[in-house]
C-alpha positions as CSV (number, residue, x, y, z in Angstrom):
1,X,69.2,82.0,120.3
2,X,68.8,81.4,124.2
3,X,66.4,78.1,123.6
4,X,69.5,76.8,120.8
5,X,71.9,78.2,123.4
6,X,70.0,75.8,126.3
7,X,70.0,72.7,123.5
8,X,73.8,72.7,123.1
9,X,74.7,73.0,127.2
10,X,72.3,70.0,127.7
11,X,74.3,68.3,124.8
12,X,77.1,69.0,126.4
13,X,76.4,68.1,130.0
14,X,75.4,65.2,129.2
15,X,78.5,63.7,126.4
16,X,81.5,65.3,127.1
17,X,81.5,63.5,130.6
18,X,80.7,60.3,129.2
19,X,84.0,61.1,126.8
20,X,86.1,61.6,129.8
21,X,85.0,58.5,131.5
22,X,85.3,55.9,129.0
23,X,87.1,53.1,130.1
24,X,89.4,52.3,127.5
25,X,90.0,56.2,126.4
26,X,92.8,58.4,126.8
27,X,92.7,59.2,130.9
28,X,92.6,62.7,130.0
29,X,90.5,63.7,127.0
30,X,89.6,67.0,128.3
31,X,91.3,69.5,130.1
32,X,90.8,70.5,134.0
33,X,89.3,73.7,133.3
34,X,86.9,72.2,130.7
35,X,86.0,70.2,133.1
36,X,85.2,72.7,135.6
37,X,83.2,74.4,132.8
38,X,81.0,71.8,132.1
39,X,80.6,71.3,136.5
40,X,79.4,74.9,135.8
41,X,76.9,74.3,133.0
42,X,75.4,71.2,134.8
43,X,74.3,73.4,137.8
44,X,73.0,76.1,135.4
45,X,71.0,73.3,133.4
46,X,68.9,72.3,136.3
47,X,65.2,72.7,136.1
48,X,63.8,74.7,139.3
49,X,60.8,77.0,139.6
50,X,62.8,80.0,138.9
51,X,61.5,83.8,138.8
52,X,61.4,86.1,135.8
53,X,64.7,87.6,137.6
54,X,66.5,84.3,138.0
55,X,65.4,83.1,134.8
56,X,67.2,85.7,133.2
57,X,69.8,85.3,135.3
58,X,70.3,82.1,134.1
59,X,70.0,82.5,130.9
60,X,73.0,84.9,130.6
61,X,75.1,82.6,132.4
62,X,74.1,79.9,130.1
63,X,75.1,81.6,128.2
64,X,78.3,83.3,129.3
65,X,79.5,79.7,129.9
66,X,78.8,78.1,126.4
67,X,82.1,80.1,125.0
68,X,84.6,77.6,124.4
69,X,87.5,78.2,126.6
70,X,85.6,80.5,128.7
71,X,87.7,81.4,131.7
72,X,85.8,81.6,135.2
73,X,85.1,84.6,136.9
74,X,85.8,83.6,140.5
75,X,87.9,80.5,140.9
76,X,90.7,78.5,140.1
77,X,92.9,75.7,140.5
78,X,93.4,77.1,144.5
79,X,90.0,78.1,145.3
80,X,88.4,81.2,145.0
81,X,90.2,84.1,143.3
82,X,91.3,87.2,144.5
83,X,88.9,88.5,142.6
84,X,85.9,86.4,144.0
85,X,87.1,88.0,147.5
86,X,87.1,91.3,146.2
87,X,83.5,90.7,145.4
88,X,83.0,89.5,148.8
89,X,84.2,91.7,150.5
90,X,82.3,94.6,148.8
91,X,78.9,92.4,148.9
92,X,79.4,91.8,152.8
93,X,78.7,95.8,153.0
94,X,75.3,95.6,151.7
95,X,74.1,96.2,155.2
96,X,75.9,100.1,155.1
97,X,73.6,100.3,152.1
98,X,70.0,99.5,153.3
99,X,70.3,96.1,151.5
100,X,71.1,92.3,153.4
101,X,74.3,90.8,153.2
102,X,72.6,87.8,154.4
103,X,70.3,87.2,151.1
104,X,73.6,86.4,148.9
105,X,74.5,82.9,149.4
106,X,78.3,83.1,148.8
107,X,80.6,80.5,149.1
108,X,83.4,79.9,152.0
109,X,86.5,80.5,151.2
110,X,87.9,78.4,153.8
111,X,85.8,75.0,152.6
112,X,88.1,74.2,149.5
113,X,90.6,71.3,149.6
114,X,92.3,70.8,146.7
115,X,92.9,67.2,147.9
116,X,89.2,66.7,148.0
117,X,87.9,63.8,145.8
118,X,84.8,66.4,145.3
119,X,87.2,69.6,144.8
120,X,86.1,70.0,141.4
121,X,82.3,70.2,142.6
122,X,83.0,72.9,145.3
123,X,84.8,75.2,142.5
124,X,82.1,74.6,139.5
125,X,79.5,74.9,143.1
126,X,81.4,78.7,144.1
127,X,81.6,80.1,140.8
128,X,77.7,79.8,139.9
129,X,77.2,80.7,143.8
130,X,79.9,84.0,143.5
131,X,77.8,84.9,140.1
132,X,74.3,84.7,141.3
133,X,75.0,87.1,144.0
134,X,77.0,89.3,141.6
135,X,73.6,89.4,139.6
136,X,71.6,89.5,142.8
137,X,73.5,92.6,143.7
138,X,73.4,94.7,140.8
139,X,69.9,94.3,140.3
140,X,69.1,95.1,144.0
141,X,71.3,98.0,143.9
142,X,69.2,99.9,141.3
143,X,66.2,99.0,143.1
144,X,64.8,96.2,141.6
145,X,64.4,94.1,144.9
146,X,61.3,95.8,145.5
147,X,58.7,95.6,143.6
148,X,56.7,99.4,144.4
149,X,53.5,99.0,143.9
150,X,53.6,96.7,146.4
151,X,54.2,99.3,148.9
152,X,51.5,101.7,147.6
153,X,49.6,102.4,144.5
154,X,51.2,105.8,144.3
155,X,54.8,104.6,143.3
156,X,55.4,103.7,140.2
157,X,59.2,104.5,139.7
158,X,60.8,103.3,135.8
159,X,63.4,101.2,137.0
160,X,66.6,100.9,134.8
161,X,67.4,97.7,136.1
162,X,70.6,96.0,135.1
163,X,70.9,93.3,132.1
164,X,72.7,90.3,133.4
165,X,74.9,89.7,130.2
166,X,76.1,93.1,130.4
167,X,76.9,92.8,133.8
168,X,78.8,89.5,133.2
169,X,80.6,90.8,130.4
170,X,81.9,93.8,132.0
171,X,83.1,92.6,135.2
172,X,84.8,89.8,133.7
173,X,87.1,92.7,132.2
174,X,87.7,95.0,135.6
175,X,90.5,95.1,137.0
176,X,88.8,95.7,140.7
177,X,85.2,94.3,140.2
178,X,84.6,95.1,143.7
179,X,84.6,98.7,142.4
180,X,82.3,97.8,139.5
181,X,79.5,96.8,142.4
182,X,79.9,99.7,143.9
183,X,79.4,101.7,141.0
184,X,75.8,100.2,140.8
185,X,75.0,102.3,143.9
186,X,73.5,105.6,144.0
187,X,76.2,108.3,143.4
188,X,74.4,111.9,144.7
189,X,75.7,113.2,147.9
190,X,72.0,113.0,149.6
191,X,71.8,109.2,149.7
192,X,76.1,109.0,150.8
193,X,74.9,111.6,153.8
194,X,72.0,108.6,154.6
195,X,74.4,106.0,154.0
196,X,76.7,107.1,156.7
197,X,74.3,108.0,158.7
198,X,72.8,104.8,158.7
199,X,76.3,103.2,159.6
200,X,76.7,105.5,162.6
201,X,73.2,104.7,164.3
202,X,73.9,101.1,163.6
203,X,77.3,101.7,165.7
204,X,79.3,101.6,162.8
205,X,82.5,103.8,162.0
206,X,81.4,106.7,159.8
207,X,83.7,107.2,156.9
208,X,85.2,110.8,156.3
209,X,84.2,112.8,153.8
210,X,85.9,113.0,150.4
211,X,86.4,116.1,148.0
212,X,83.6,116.2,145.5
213,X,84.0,114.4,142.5
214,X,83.7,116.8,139.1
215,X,80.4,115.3,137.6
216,X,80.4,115.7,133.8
217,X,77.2,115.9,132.5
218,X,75.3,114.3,129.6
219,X,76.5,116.1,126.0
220,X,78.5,115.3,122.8
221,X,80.8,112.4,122.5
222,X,84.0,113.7,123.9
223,X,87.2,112.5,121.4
224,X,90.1,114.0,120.0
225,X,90.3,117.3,118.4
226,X,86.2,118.2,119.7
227,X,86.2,121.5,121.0
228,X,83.8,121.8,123.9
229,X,83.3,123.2,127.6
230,X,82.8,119.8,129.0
231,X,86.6,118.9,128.2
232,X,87.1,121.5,130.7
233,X,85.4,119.7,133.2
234,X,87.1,116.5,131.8
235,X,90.1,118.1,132.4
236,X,89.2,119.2,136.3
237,X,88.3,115.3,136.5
238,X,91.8,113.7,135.3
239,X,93.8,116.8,137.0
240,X,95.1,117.7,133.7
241,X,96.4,121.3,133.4
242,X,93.9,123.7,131.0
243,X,97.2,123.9,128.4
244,X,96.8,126.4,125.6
245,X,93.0,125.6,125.4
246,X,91.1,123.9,128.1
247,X,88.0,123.0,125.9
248,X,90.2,121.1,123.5
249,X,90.2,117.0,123.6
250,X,93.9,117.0,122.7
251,X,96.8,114.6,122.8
252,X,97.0,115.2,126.8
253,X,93.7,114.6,127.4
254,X,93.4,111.7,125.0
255,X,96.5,110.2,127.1
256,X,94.8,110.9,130.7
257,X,91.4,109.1,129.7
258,X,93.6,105.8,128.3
259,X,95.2,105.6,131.5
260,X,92.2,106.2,133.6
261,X,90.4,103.7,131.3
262,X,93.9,100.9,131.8
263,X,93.4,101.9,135.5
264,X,89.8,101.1,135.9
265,X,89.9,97.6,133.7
266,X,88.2,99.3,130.6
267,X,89.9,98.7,127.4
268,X,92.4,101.9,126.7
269,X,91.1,103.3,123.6
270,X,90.6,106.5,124.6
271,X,86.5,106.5,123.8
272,X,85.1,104.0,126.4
273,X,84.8,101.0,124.1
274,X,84.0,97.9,126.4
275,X,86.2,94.7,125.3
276,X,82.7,93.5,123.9
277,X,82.2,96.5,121.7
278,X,85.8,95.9,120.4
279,X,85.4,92.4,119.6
280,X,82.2,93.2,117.8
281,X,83.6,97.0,116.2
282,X,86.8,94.7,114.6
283,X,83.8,92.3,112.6
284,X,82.1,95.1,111.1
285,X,84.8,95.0,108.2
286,X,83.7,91.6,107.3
287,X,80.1,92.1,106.4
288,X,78.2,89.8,108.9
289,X,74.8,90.3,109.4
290,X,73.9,90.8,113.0
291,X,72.6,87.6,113.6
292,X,76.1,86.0,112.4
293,X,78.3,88.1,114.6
294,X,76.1,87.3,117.3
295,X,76.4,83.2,116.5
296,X,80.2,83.8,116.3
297,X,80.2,85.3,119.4
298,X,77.6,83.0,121.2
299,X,75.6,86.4,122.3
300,X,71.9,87.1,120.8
301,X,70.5,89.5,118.0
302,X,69.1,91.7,120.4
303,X,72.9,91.6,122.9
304,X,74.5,92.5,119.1
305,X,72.2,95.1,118.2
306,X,72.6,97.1,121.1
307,X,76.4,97.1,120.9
308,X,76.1,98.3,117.8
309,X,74.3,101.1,118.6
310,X,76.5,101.9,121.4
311,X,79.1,101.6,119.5
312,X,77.9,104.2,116.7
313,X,77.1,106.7,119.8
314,X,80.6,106.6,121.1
315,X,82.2,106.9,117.9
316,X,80.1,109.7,116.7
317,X,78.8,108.1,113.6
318,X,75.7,106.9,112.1
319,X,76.8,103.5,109.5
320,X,79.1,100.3,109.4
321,X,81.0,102.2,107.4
322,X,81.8,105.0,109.1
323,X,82.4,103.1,112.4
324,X,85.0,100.9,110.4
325,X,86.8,104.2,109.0
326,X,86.8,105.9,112.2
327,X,88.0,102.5,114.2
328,X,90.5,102.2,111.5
329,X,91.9,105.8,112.5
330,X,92.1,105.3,116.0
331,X,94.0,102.1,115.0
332,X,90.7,99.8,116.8
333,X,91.0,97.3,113.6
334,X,94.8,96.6,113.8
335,X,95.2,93.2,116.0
336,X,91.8,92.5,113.7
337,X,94.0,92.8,110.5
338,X,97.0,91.3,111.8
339,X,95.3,88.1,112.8
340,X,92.8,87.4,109.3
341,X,94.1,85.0,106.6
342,X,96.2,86.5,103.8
């Protein structure tokens, strides 16, 4: 899927500008942001001795970016987006976290002129920049700068490192993806005590500390009407009141998690659907084979698969048809229905 994936952004790299240019064409054949896009897929579509890291890298942006009408991430029409500097911002604290700011080239907000002749290269030029880091980040953030066994035989940590197309997909989606980095950090209360210790010996202003967060841990799939101590601790999390029953997932609690989900830029559905589970969830009914929702959705077999299985694991099920009869409960299918033919 990736090599067919690489054939078509070469194809289009190398037409769609010659469209544009003809001479006795329309002056504006293709839109400023398609434009932009294809800036963006002729800097992913250079050949450079790339790692196995970057090479991935790549190829989920490749990717990413083949999706007609694709929005960017990071700029616009103006420059860089309030998001981009969100993502800035939180990158330029890498130092408070044992990593280097300095190893993510990121782009200067102050270098775009929207009068420049060359405007449209700085913009496709920032938005593969703001996304490399974004990658960069992520992966060094769950340890994967370091290889260990360089450092000694004796280490030999498994490293969940991050997949890039994940990554892509669910920031694109938050509402404060300087958050989402963040989250990518180590959590326990041991490293946050070395953290800030590291920020006061490097003269830095130690942050105070916060009340503990309630830490719900691994069990069932929490929905509504499951009866179960860890809806206690859900409800200690949202600062719901225990009602009649406190280990009942009822309409409250159901309410509290859309609106924590609305707040944090997840799609409100009460179960922690990403908007790329939804979008694959709402072509179950159809009957596509994997492969075919993946080519409709310019993602791969594998990308599909695994959605699919998360999505069976949120919903507590074990088939299509299940899935499609419980999203159909919850309402999931209705813009789905709305939208088809007939």
């Amino acid at each position: 899927m990736r090599a067919i994936g690489l054939g078509l952004l070469m194809a289009a790299v190398v037409s769609l500008p010659g469209y544009a240019a003809e001479p006795d064409g329309p002056a504006n054949l293709i839109t400023q942001a398609e434009a932009l896009r294809i800036g963006v897929q002729g800097l992913l579509s250079s050949k450079s001795g790339d790692t196995a890291t970057r090479k991935a890298q790549k190829e989920a942006l490749i990717e990413y970016y083949l999706v007609p009408d694709q929005r960017m991430l990071w700029v616009d029409e103006n420059g860089l987006t309030e998001r981009a500097k969100l993502v800035i911002a939180e990158i330029g604290k890498a130092d408070d976290y044992g990593l280097n700011a300095s190893d993510y080239t990121l782009p200067d907000a102050a270098g775009f002129n929207a009068s420049d002749p060359k405007a449209r290269e700085w913009l496709a030029d920032a938005e593969v920049k703001v996304s490399y880091a974004v990658l960069d980040y992520t992966n060094d953030a769950r340890g994967g700068r370091i290889e260990p066994l360089r450092l000694s035989k004796n280490l030999d940590p498994s490293l969940a490192l991050p997949n890039p197309s994940e990554v892509l997909e669910s920031i694109a989606i938050r509402s404060d993806p300087g958050a989402y980095l963040r989250s990518f950090q180590p959590d326990q209360p041991q490293f946050e005590a070395l953290r800030q210790k590291l920020i006061e010996l490097r003269g830095g202003k130690v942050e105070e500390a916060k009340p503990a967060v309630v830490t719900i841990p691994d069990g069932p799939v929490l929905k509504l009407g499951v009866e179960h101590e860890q809806v206690a601790l859900l409800r200690k999390r949202l600062e719901i009141s225990p009602g009649a029953n406190e280990t009942k997932f009822d309409e409250a609690v159901l309410e509290a998690v859309r609106q924590f989900q609305s707040s944090h830029g997840s799609v409100a559905d009460g179960m922690e659907l990403t908007k790329r589970e939804i979008e694959i969830l709402r072509l179950l009914p159809m009957r596509l084979s994997q492969r075919e929702i993946g080519r409709r959705l310019f993602v791969s077999y594998n990308t599909v698969h695994s959605h699919i299985r998360a999505i069976y694991r949120k919903l507590g099920v074990s088939s299509r048809d299940d899935a499609v009869e419980r999203a159909r409960e919850h309402g999931l299918l209705w813009d789905a229905a709305r939208k088809s033919p007939g």
